[in-house]
N, C-alpha and C positions, 0 to 999 in steps of 0.2 A: 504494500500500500504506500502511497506514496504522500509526503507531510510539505505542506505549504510553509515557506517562513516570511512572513509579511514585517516591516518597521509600522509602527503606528503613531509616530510624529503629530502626524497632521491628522490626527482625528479631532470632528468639533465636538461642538457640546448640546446637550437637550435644548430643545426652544419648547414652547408649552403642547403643540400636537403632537411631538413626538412623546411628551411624557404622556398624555393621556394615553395614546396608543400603546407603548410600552406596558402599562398600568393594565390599561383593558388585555392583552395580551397573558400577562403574568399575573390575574387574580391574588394567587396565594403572599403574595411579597408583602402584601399589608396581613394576610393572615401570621408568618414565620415570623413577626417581630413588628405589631401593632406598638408597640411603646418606644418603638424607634423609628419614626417617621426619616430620619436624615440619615439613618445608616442603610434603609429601602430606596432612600431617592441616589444615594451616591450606589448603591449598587447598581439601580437602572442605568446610570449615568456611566457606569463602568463598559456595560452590556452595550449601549448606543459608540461607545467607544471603539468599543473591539468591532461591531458590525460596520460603521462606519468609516471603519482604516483598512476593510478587505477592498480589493480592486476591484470586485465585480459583487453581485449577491447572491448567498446560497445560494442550490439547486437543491442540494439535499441536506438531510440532519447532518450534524458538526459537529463534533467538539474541538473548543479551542482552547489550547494554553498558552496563556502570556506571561511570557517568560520576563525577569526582574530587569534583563537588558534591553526593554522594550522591545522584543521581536516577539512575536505571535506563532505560534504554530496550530494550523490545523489539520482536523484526520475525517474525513467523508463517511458517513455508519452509512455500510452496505450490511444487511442483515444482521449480523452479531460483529460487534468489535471489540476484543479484547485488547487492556492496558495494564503493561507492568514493565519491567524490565528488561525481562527476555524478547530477545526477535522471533520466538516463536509466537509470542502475544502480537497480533494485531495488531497493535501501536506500540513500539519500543521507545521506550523514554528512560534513558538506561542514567542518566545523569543527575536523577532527583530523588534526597534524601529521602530514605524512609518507605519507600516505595518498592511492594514485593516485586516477585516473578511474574505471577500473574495476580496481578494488584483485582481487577476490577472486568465489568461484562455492563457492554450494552446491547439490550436488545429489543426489537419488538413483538410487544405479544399482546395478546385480548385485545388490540385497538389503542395501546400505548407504549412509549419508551420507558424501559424498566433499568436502571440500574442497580447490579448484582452483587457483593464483594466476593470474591472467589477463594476464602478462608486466609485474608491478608493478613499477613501481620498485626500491622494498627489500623484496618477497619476503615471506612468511608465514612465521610458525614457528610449533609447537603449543609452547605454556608446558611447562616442565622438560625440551624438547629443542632442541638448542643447534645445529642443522642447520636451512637454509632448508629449504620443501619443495613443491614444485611441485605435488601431489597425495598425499592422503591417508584412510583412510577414519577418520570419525570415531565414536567414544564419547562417550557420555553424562557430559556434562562437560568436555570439551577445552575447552584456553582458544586460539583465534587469534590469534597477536598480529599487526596488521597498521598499520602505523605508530607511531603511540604508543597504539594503542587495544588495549582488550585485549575482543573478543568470544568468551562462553561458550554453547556449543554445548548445548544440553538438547531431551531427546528422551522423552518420557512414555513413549513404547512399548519404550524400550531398560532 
């Protein structure tokens, strides 16, 4: 599979139709942390960030990681994509702390994207919930946090 590495420099910032839109898009983000209004808006604002610094727009589900040196990398979920370590995983990300063999599973199933852990070391959590989680179905926008990486889940059709 092959991984995109984008600079994201020049990404802008929300203007007010993109927040609503992003908002309508992402329901749950006032549910994950209703007493944090500013850590939901700088998350969206993250997410318009990374969307906004790719050269062209999805075609298909994403995940991206942005990486601390401001480069970007994404991986296309053709059916199942596995993330860990290993270049037998799906998306080898062999450089970040913490991070098993086969760290992680996405997939779709019943009519949504599921993320799996695949009995990882230290466990997945979705950003602004404070529970490991063995399975979960995801939204547009979830962040994975999976050793010190933080992968954002994007899905054109959601």
């Amino acid at each position: 599979m092959n991984t995109t590495f984008l600079n994201h420099d020049d990404a802008s910032s929300l203007d007010e139709a993109q927040l609503e839109l992003l908002l309508r898009n992402h329901p749950d983000a006032w549910d994950s942390a209703p007493h944090d209004i500013s850590a939901t808006l700088n998350h969206l604002e993250a997410i318009n960030s990374l969307l906004t610094s790719l050269p062209e727009p999805l075609a298909k589900p994403t995940l991206l990681l942005d990486r601390q040196s401001g480069i970007i990398e994404q991986q296309a979920i053709e059916g199942t994509l596995s993330v860990g370590r290993e270049p037998a995983s799906g998306w080898a990300v062999k450089d970040v702390s913490g991070l098993s063999r086969e760290h992680f599973r996405i997939d779709h199933r019943n009519g949504a994207w599921f993320v799996d852990d695949c009995g990882s070391t230290n466990g997945i959590r979705i950003k602004g919930q404070s529970a490991l989680v063995k399975s979960k179905a995801l939204v547009n926008g979830d962040v994975i946090l999976a050793g010190k990486a933080e992968f954002t889940f994007i899905d054109p059709e959601l």
